[in-house]
Every structure is written in structure tokens, then in C-alpha cells.
KEZA-904609 format. One line per 10 residues: number of its first residue (from 1); their letters; for each residue x, y, z of C-alpha. Coordinates in pm, 1 decimal, decimal comma. Last residue first. Layout:
NUM = A = X:Y:Z  ...
***
This chain:
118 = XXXXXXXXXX = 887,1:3307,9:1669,6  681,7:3541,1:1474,8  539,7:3355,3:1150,6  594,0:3603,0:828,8  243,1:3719,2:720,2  -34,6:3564,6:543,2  -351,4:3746,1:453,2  -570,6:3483,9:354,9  -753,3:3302,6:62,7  -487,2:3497,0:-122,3
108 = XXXXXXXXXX = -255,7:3251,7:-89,7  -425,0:2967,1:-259,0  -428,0:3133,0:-629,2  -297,0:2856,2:-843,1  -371,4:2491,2:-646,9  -53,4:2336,4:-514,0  -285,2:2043,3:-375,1  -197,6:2064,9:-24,2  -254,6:2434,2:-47,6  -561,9:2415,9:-222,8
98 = XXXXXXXXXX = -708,5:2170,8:53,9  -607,9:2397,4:324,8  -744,4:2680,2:131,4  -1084,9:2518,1:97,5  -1126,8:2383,1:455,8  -1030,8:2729,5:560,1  -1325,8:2837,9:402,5  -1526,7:2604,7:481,4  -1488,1:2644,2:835,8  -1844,9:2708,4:957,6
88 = XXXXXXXXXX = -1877,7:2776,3:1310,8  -1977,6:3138,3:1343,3  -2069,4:3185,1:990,1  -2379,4:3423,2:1074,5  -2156,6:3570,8:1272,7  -1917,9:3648,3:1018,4  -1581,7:3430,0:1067,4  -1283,9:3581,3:1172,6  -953,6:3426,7:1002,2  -594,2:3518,7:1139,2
78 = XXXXXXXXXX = -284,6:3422,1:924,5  23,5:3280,7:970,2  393,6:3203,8:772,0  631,2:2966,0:839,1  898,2:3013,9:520,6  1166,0:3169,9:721,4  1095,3:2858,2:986,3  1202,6:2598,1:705,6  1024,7:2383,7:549,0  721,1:2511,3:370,8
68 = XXXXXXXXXX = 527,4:2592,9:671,7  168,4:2727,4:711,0  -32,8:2889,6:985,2  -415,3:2920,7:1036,8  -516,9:3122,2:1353,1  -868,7:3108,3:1374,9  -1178,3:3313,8:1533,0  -1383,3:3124,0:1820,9  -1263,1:3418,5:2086,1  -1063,7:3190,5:2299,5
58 = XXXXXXXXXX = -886,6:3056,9:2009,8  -934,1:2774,2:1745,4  -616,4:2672,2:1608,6  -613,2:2576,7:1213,4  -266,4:2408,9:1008,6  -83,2:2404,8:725,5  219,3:2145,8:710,0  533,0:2075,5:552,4  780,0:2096,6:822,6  686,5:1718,2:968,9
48 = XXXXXXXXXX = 956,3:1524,0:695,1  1238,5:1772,9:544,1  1119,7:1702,0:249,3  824,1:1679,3:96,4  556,3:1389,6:19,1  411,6:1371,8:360,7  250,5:1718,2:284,7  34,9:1736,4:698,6  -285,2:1882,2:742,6  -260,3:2012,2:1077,1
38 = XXXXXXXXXX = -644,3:2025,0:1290,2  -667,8:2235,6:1628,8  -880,7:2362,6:1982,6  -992,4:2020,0:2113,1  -1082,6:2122,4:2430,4  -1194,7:2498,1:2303,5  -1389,6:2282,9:2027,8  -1272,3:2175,3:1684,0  -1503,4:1938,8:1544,2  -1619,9:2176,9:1241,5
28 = XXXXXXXXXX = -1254,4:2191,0:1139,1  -1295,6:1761,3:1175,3  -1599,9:1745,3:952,4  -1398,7:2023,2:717,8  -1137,3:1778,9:633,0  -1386,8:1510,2:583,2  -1594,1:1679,6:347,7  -1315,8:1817,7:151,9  -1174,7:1463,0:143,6  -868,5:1372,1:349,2
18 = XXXXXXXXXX = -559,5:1188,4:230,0  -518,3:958,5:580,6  -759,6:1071,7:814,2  -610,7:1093,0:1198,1  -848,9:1118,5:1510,2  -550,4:1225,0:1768,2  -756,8:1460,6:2004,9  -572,5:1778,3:1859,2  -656,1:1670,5:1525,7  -479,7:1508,8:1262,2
8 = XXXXXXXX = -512,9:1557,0:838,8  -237,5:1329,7:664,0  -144,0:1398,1:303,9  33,2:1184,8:42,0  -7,9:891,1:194,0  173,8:588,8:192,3  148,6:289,1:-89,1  0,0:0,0:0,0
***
């Protein structure tokens, strides 16, 4: 069997191996304040474990998505507020975590990334 190309875990340890949309976004739309991220790991680069984007639920319910291509000067984050009528619904981070794993044209302007501060 051949191994994975992608690897979505959350913060509880439920692991899907090359994740659909749907099931990508079933465990965003998990994520509680006790269970407060998802990383959508690119097993098919190297250095293994720094090619990642990921989602952390905060206090406030609004997002911190990061991604990594690497090394640490190519970690960069963003912060995504959903509308209130949105409050839960992390489709769109479902859809540029999906486009990122997939090289997709146009993926980093679902957000406005900025250098990761260490």
C-alpha cells in the first residue's frame, strides 16, 4: 500500500489519511476549546513534519491558520474571523487547506499571510 500523500490530525488524535473536503472540514467543524486544532500534513516533501498548514481555534472562536514550507523563514500565519452568521463554519479554511496541499494557483490569497513570529 502505498503511503499517503497527506495526513489531516486533530488535537484529540483522530487521523484521516488523504482527506476529502468533506472530511477535512468534519474535523474543522469538530474543533472545540478542548480540542482547539487540525494540521494537514505534505508527507511527500522534504524535510519530513515541516510541511504542514494548520487551524487553532482561540478563545474568541476566530482562527489562527499557519503554514510551513520547510524551514521557519517560510512559516507564515494568518488570522480568520468568521461572520456571525458563519460562526462555526470552516469552509473556508477547509478550501485553502485543501488548495494548499494540492498546489492549487491562487491559494494565498484566501488569507492574509504574514511572516510567523517566533
Amino acid at each position: 500500500m502505498a503511503r499517503p500523500l497527506l495526513r489531516a490530525v486533530d488535537e484529540a488524535g483522530h487521523a484521516v489519511d488523504d482527506p476529502t473536503r468533506d472530511a477535512l472540514h468534519d474535523l474543522l467543524a469538530d474543533m472545540t476549546l478542548r480540542n482547539r486544532f487540525v494540521i494537514l500534513e505534505r508527507r511527500d516533501r522534504e524535510p519530513a513534519d515541516q510541511h504542514y498548514m494548520q487551524a487553532y481555534l482561540n478563545d474568541d472562536m476566530t482562527y489562527q491558520v499557519e503554514y510551513r514550507e520547510g524551514s521557519a523563514d517560510k512559516h507564515f500565519q494568518a488570522h480568520y474571523a468568521p461572520r456571525p452568521f458563519e460562526m462555526f463554519g470552516p469552509g473556508p479554511i477547509a478550501e485553502a487547506m485543501l488548495a494548499w496541499a494540492h498546489d492549487r494557483e491562487g491559494w494565498q490569497e484566501a488569507m492574509p499571510w504574514h511572516p510567523k513570529q517566533n
